[in-house]
Every structure is written in C-alpha cells, then in structure tokens.
C-alpha positions as CSV (number, residue, x, y, z in Angstrom):
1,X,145.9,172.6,61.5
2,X,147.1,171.7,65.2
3,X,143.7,173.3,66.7
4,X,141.5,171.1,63.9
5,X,143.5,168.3,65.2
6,X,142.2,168.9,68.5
7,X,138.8,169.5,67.6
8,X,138.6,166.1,65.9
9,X,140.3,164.4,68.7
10,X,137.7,165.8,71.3
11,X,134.8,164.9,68.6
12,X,135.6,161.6,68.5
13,X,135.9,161.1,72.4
14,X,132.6,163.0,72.4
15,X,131.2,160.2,70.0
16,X,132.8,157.5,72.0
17,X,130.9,158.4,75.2
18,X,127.7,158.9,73.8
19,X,127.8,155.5,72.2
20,X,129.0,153.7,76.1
21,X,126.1,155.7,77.1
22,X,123.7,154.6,74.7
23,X,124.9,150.8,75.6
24,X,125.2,151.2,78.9
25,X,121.2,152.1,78.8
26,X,120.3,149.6,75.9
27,X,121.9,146.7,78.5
28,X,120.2,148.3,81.1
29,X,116.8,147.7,78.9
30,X,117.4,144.4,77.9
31,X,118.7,142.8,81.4
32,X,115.6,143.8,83.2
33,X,117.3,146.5,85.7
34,X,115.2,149.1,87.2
35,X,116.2,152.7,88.3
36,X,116.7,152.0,91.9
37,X,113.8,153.5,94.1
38,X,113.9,155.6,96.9
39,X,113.2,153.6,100.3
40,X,110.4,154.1,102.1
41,X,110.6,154.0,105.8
42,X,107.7,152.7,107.8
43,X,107.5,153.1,111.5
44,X,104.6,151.1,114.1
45,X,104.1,153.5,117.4
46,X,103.6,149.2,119.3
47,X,103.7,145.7,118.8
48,X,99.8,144.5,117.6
49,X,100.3,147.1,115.0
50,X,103.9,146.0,114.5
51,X,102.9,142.4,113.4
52,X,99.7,143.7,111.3
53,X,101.9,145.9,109.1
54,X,105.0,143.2,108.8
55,X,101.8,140.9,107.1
56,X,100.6,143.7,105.0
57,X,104.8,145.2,103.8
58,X,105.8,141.1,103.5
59,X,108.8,141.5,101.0
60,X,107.8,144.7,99.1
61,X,111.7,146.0,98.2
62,X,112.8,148.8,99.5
63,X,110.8,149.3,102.3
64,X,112.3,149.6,105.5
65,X,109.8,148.6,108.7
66,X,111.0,149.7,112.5
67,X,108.6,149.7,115.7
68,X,109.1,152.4,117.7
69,X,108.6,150.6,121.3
70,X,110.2,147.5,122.1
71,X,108.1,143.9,121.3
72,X,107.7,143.5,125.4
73,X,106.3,146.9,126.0
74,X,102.5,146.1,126.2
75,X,100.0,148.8,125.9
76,X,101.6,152.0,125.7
77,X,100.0,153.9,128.4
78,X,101.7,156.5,130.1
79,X,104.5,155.7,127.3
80,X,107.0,159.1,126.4
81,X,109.2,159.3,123.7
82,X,112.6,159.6,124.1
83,X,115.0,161.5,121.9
84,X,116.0,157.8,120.3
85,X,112.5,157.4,119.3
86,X,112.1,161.6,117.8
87,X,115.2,160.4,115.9
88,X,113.6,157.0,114.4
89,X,110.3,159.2,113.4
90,X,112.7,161.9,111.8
91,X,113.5,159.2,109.5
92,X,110.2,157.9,108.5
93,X,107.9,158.2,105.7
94,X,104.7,156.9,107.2
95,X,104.0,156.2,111.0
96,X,101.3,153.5,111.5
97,X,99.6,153.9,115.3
98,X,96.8,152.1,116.3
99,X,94.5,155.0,117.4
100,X,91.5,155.4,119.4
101,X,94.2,157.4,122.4
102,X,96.5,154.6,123.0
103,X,99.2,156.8,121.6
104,X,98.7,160.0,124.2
105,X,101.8,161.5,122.3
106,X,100.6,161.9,119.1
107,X,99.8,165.5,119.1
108,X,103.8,166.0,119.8
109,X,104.7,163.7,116.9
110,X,102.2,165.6,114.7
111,X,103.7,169.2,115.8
112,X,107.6,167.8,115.5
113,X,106.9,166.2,112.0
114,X,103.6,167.7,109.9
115,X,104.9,166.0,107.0
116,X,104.7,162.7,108.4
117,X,102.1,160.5,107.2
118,X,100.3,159.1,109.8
119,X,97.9,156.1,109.6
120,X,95.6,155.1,111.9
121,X,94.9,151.6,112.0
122,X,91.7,152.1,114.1
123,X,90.2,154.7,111.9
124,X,87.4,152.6,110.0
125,X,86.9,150.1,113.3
126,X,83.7,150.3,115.7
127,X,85.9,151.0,118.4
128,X,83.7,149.2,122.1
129,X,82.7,152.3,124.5
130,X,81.6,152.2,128.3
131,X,79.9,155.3,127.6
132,X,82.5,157.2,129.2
133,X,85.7,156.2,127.6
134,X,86.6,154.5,124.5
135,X,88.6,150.8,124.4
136,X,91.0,150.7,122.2
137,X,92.4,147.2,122.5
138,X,90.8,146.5,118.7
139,X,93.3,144.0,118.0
140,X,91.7,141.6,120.8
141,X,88.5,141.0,118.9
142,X,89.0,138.7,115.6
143,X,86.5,140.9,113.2
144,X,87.7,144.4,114.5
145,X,91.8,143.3,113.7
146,X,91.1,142.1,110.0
147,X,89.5,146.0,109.8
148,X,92.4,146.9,111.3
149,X,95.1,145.2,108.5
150,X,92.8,146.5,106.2
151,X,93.2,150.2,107.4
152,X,96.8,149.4,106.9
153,X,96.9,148.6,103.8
154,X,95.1,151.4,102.4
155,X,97.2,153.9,104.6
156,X,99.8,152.3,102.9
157,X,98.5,152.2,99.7
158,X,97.5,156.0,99.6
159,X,101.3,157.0,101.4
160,X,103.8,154.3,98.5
161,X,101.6,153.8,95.3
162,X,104.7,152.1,93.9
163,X,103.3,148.7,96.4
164,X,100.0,149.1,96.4
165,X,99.3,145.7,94.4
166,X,101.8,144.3,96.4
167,X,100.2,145.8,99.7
168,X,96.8,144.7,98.6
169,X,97.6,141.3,97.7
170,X,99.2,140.6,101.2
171,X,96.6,141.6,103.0
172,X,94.3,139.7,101.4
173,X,96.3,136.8,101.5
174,X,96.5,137.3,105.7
175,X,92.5,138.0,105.7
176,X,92.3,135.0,104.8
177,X,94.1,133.7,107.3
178,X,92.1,135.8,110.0
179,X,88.9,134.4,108.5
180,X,89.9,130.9,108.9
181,X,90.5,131.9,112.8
182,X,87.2,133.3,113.1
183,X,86.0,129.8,112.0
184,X,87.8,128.5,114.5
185,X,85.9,130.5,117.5
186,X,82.5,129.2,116.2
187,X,82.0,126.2,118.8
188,X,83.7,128.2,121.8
189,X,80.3,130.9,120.7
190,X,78.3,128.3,121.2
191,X,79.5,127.6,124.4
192,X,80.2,131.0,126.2
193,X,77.3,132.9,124.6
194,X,74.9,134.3,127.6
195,X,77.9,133.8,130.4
196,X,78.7,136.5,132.7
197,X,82.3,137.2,133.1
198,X,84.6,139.0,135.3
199,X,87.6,140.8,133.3
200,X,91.1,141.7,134.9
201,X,91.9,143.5,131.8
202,X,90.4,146.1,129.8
203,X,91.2,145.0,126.6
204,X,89.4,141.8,127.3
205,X,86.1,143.1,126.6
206,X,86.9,142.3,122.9
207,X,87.3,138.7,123.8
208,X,84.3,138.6,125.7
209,X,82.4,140.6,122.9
210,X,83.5,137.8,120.3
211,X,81.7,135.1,122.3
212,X,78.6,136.9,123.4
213,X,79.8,137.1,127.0
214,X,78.2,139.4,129.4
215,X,80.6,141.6,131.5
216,X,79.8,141.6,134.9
217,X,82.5,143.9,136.0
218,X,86.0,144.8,135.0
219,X,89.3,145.2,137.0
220,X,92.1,146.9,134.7
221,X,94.5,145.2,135.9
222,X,97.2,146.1,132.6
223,X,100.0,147.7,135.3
224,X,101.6,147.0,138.1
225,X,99.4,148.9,141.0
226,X,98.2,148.3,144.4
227,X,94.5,146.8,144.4
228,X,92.4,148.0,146.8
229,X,90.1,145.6,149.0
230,X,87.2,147.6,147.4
231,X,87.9,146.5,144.2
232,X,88.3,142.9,145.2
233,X,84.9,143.2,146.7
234,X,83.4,144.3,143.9
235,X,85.0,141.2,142.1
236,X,83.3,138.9,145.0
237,X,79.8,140.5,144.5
238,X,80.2,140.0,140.9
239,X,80.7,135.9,141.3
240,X,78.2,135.5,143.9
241,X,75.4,138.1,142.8
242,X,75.6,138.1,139.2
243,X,77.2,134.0,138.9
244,X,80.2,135.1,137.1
245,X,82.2,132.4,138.4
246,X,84.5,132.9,134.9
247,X,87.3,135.4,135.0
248,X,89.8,136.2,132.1
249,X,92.8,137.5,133.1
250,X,96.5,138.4,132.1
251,X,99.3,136.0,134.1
252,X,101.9,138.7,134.5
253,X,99.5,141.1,136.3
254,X,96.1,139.5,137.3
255,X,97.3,136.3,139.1
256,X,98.0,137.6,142.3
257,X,94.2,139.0,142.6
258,X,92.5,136.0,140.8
259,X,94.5,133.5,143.7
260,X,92.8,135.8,146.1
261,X,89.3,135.8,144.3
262,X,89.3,132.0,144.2
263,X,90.2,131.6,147.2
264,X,87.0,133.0,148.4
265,X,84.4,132.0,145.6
266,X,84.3,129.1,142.8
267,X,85.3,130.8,140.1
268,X,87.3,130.1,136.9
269,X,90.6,131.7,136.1
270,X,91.5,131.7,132.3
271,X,94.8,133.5,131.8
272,X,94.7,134.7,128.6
273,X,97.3,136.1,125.7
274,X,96.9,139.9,125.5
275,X,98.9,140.2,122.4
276,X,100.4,143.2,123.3
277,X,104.1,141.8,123.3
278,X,105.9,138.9,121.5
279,X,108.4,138.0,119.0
280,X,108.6,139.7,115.6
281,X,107.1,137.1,113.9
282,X,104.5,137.3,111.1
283,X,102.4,134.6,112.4
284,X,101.8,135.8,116.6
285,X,99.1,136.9,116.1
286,X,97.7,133.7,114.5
287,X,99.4,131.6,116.9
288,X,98.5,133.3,120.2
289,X,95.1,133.8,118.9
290,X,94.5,129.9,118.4
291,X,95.8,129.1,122.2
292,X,93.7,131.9,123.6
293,X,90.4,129.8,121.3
294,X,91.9,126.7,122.8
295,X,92.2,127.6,126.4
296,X,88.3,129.2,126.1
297,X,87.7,126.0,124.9
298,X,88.8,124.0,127.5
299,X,86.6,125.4,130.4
C-alpha cells in the first residue's frame, strides 16, 4: 500500500509538470515570444566599410557590429594586427574587408580562422588600375560605393539568412540615398569634365573619375614622408605643361606640399574629405560626401 502511495504521489507531480510545461509553451505562443537567437558577430577590417555595413545591419537584433581599427586610422596600409584585434576576429561570425589589397593581412586572418566568413566588399566593383597596381579607394567614387553596400548586403545575406529581408531592405533604403547624392554631382560634371588635375592622394583618382577629370600626375601623399624636390618638380611641370592648375588634396598630409606648389605656379588647392576616418555615424558618408560636392563646386 505505502509503495502505491508513492507511485501515485510521484504520478501526480509528474502530471503537474507536464501541464506548467504545456502552459508555459501555450503563453509562450500566444504572447508573441520567440526562441532567443544566437548572435551573430560582425567585424569591419576599417572605417569606409565600417559606416557601409552599420547602413546595411541598421537595427537587425541580435547582431553585434565591431571595427577592428579605430575610426581615425585612415587607410590601412602597412596596418598589423595586434593580439587585441586576433582576439576580436576569434569572436566573429563574418569579417567584412574592403578588398582589392588594402587589407595586406588577410592571408593571416584566413590561416588563423578558416571558418570565418569573409566578405569582400570590393568583389563585384570595377576596381581603377594604373596598369601596374590596382586603387582600391572604391568608396571615393559615388557609383563604385553603392556596389560596394550592395556587396555587403549579399555577403551578409548569404552568411545570417535569419536578416536577409531586413539586410535587403536597408540597403535599399541607403541606395537611395546614394542615388540622390549622385544627383547632386551632376552640375559639378558639367563643370570639371575635360580639366586636368593634379592629385596629392591616390584615392583621389575616384573623385576625379566621377567628374571626367583628367589626371595629370599623382603625388600619394596618404602618410607622413619626406617629399623629394623631384616629386615637387614633377608637380610644377604638370601645372605649367599640361595647365593643371587644379590640385585635390588631403589637409592633414598634402598642405605643406600644395603651399609650396602655389607658391610657385597659379594653381588651385581643394582639400578634400578622404573618408577614411570619422565618427561612427550612419550618415558620414552622406555628409562628407555633400561638402566634398560643395567645395568642387565652389572653384
């Protein structure tokens, strides 16, 4: 009798614990609650690709988004990881670079993490070539960075299926923005088309590719380096020979040189916004995009 007793008893707390569980669930059901997702960790190698993917992730839950370099970095030539940044790629799920060989350590994040996903912004984009070397500084030229948010949003896509609407519908909603930009360089084409230009910046030659400007002759002036007074002179026989009295150049590297140049030619200095650093803010792009369309315009 005493081990029925127990038997029943255990039954019944048994019965009583299926039936919480069954509520439990059926509450669950009715009050709209999801099973809570794993979250996916998204990591930018710089800061152009940075701003691209925060427009493209917007509010998507549960995804987490890092950089890996810090927002005043620039271009990441010559850049090396550090164990804090091997740590940060430990934890991702999908590492979005920009491509072309601005990232010269991929083949060490690739060996360290083969499971990593790895999307390359640049991969659909018609990357500008000097024949010799590939320019990677897509994100300069209007038509070549909406290819680029669009090569992050399928990366994306492809890598957290669970977004892809989500993904999809951002970037489309930020295209649009881009396009509206793109109207906005029309009158400075008409302008600048057919002028020669000197550029202190590699990454330029997108700029001067949007607005049908001829390069007469390019100083890379992205680091801080001694410039040699053969370089200068080149710069001099550009203006006077070719009549590229217009330079575009980057402030926090290229004034020093352009002071020189102008002081021995007439020639226009148009310091321009690299994008390559900034605030993490969704709209940069937009907004140093528009000054660099209205200081063009002003010349």
């Amino acid at each position: 009798m005493g081990k029925n007793k127990y038997l029943f008893v255990a039954g019944m707390l048994f019965a009583i614990l299926a039936v919480s569980m069954g509520l439990t669930t059926l509450y669950a059901g009715f009050s709209g609650q999801k099973p809570q997702e794993k979250e996916i960790t998204v990591v930018t190698s710089f800061y152009p690709v940075y701003i691209a993917a925060m427009n493209v992730i917007g509010d998507a839950e549960n995804v987490r988004l890092e950089n890996l370099s810090e927002p005043q970095t620039g271009c990441l030539h010559d850049f090396q990881l550090t164990p804090e940044d091997m740590k940060l790629l430990s934890t991702a799920d999908v590492f979005i670079v920009n491509g072309g060989g601005i990232e010269t350590f991929m083949k060490d994040v690739a060996s360290a993490y083969p499971e990593l996903v790895i999307v390359e912004a640049c991969e659909f984009v018609e990357l500008l070539s000097d024949g010799d070397e590939t320019n990677a500084h897509a994100w300069l030229g209007v038509s070549e960075y909406r290819d680029m948010v669009q090569g992050i949003a399928e990366g994306l896509a492809s890598a957290d299926s669970m977004h892809e609407p989500l993904y999809r519908k951002n970037a489309a909603e930020y295209d649009d923005k881009l396009e509206k930009l793109q109207e906005k360089q029309q009158d400075v084409i008409r302008k600048l088309s057919g002028k020669n230009v000197v550029l202190f910046h590699e990454a330029f030659d997108y700029i001067a590719h949007d607005y049908g400007m001829n390069v007469s002759c390019v100083l890379d002036l992205d680091e801080e380096r001694p410039v040699s007074a053969g370089e200068v002179s080149g710069v001099l026989s550009a203006v006077r020979d070719e009549n590229a009295n217009l330079i575009l150049a980057e402030e926090l590297y290229g004034k020093g040189v352009a002071e020189a140049v102008q002081k021995e030619a007439d020639v226009t200095v148009v310091y321009l916004n690299p994008l390559n650093r900034g605030e993490y803010e969704k709209d940069s792009y937009l907004k140093g995009m528009e000054q660099n369309i209205k200081l063009l315009q002003e010349i």
